[in-house]
C-alpha positions in Angstrom: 4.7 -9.7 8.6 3.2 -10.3 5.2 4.5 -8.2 2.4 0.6 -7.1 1.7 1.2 -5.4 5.3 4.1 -3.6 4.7 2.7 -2.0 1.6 -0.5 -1.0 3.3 1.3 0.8 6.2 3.5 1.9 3.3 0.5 3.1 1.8 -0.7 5.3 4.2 2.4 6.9 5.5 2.6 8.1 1.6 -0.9 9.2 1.8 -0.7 11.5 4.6 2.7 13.0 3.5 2.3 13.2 -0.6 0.5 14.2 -2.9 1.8 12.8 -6.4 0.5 9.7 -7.1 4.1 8.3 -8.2 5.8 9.4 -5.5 3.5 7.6 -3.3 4.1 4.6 -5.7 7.7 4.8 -4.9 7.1 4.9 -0.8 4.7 1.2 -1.5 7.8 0.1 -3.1 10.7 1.3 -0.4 7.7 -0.4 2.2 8.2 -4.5 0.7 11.7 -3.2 -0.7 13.0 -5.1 2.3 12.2 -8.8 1.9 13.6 -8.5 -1.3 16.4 -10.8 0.9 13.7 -13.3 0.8 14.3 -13.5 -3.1 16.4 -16.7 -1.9 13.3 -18.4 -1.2 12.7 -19.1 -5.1 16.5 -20.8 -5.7 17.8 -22.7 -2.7 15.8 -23.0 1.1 19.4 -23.1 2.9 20.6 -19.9 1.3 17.0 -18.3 2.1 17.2 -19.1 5.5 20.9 -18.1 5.8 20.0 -14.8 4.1 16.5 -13.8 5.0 16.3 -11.0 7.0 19.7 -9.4 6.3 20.9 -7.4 4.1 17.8 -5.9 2.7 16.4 -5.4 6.7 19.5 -3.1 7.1 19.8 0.5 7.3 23.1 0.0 5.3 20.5 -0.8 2.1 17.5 1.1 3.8 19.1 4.4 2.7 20.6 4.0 -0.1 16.8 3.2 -1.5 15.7 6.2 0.4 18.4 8.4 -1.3 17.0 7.1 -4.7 13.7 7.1 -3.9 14.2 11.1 -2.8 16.1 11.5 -6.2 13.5 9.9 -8.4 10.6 12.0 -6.6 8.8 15.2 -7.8 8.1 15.9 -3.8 12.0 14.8 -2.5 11.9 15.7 1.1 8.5 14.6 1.8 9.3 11.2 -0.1 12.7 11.1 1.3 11.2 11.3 4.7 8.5 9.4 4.1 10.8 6.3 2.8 12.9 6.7 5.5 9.5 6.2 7.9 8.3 3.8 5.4 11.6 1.4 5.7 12.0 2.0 9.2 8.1 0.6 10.0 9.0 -2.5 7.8 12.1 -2.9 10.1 9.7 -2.4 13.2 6.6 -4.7 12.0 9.5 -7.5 11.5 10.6 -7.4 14.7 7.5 -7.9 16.8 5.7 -9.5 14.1 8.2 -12.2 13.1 10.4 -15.0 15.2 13.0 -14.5 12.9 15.5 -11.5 14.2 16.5 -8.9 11.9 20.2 -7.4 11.8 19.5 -3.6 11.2 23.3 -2.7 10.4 24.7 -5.7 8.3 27.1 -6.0 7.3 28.8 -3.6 9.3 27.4 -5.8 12.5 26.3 -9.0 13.3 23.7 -7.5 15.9 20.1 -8.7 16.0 17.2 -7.8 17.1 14.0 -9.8 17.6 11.2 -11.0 19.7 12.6 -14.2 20.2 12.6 -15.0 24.1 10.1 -12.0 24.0 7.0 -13.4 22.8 6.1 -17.1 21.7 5.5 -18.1 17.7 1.9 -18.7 18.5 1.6 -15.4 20.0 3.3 -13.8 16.8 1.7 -15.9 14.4 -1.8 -16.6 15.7 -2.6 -12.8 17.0 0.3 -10.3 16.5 0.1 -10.8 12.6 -4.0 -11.1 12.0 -4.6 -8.9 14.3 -2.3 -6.2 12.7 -3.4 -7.1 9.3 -7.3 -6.5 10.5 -7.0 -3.1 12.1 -4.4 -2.2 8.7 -7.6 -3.3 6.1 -9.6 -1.6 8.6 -8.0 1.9 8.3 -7.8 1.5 4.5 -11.5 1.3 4.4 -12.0 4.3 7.0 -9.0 6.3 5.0 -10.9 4.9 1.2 -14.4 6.5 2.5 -13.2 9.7 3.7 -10.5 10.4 0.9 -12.1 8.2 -1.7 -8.8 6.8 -2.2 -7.8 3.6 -2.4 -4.3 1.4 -2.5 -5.3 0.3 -5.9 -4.1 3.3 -7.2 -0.4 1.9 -6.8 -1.4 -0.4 -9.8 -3.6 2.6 -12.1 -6.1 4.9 -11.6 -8.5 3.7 -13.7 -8.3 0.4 -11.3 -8.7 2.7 -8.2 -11.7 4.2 -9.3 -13.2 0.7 -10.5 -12.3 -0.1 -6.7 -14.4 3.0 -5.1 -17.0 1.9 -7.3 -17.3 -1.6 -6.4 -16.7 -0.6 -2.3 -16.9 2.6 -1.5 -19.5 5.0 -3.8 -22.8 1.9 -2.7 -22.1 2.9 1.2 -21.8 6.9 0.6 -23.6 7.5 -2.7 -27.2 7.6 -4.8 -27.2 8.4 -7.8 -27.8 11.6 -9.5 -30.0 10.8 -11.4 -32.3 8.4 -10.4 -31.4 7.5 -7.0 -30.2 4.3 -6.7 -27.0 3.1 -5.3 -24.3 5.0 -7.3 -21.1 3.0 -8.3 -19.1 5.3 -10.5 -18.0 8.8 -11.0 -17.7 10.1 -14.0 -15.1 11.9 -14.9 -17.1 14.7 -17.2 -19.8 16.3 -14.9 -18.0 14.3 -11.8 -21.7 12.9 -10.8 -22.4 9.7 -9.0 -23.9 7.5 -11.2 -26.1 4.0 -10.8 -25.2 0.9 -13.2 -28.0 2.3 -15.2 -26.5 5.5 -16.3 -23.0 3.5 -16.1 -22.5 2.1 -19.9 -20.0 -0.1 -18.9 -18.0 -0.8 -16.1 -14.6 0.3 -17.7 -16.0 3.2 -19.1 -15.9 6.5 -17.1 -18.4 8.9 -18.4 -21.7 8.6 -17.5 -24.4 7.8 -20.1 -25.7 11.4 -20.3 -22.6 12.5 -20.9 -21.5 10.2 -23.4 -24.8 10.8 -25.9 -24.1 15.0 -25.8 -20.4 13.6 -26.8 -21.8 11.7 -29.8 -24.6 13.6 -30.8 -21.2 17.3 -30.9 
């Protein structure tokens, strides 16, 4: 599977078990942390193929980034468990979603596991994986309208809230103060607010509240 897949299901095992929005951050991480075996990719094919899907699909690496994950956290059992789920799905997602067999306990074993024999490329490739990737986008949305949270927060908050705006706020929200489509929050009096009473896109205090600033 994509590595935009494993960060989404990343993403939502770290929303339902932290809180802190770093810790979560370092769960989206431990999710991709996997294929960074595929870093091959970028220097020589042979040695990418040779080296893809080992030693960063093993447990042997999976917890020694869970260990630091746990020791870099605020919440360190939650995100220790959480990584360990997080790395784990990656593992899983490879394995039915990929004709390429993953060895889970290199280099301590050459076993492998895979879906080759199992299911067809065409079945992996033309339905397993697209259809994953539309029921993962799907939840987002469902999990971004309910919580009002969305994966952009990995990046900064200020982005995630530009990304509730822009998706989220038009389908759940008028505006306070006029009743039009509301597509910010500000931040002050933590109103909905329309592009009217929005001075700028970037900014994240609502017009009313950024005139009684000036005029204290």
């Amino acid at each position: 599977m994509s590595p935009l897949a494993h960060g989404l299901i990343a993403w939502l095992i770290a929303l339902l078990l932290v809180k802190n929005i770093n810790d979560r951050r370092l769960l989206v991480i431990v999710g991709v942390a996997a294929d960074l075996d595929g870093i091959f990719i970028f220097f020589d094919q042979n040695s990418y193929f040779a080296l893809h899907h080992t030693f960063g699909h093993s447990y042997v690496f999976g917890i020694l980034i869970v260990l630091i994950a746990a020791l870099l956290a605020k919440e360190k059992l939650m995100v220790g468990l959480g990584a360990f789920l997080a790395f784990s799905a990656h593992l899983f997602c490879d394995v039915i979603g990929s004709n390429w067999s993953i060895t889970p306990l290199f280099p301590l074993s050459d076993m492998a596991i895979g879906s080759t024999g199992y299911l067809p490329s065409e079945v992996i490739y033309s339905l397993i994986n697209p259809l994953a990737l539309l029921i993962l986008v799907l939840v987002v949305i469902a999990v971004g309208y309910r919580k009002e949270i969305s994966p952009f927060e990995f990046i900064s908050a200020k982005l995630d809230k530009m990304a509730l705006g822009a998706f989220i706020y038009p389908f759940k929200y008028k505006c306070e103060y006029c009743g039009k489509w509301a597509f910010g929050e500000c931040e002050q009096c933590k109103k909905k607010i329309c592009a009217q009473h929005l001075p700028s896109f970037y900014n994240s205090k609502c017009s009313i509240c950024s005139d009684s600033q000036l005029r204290n």
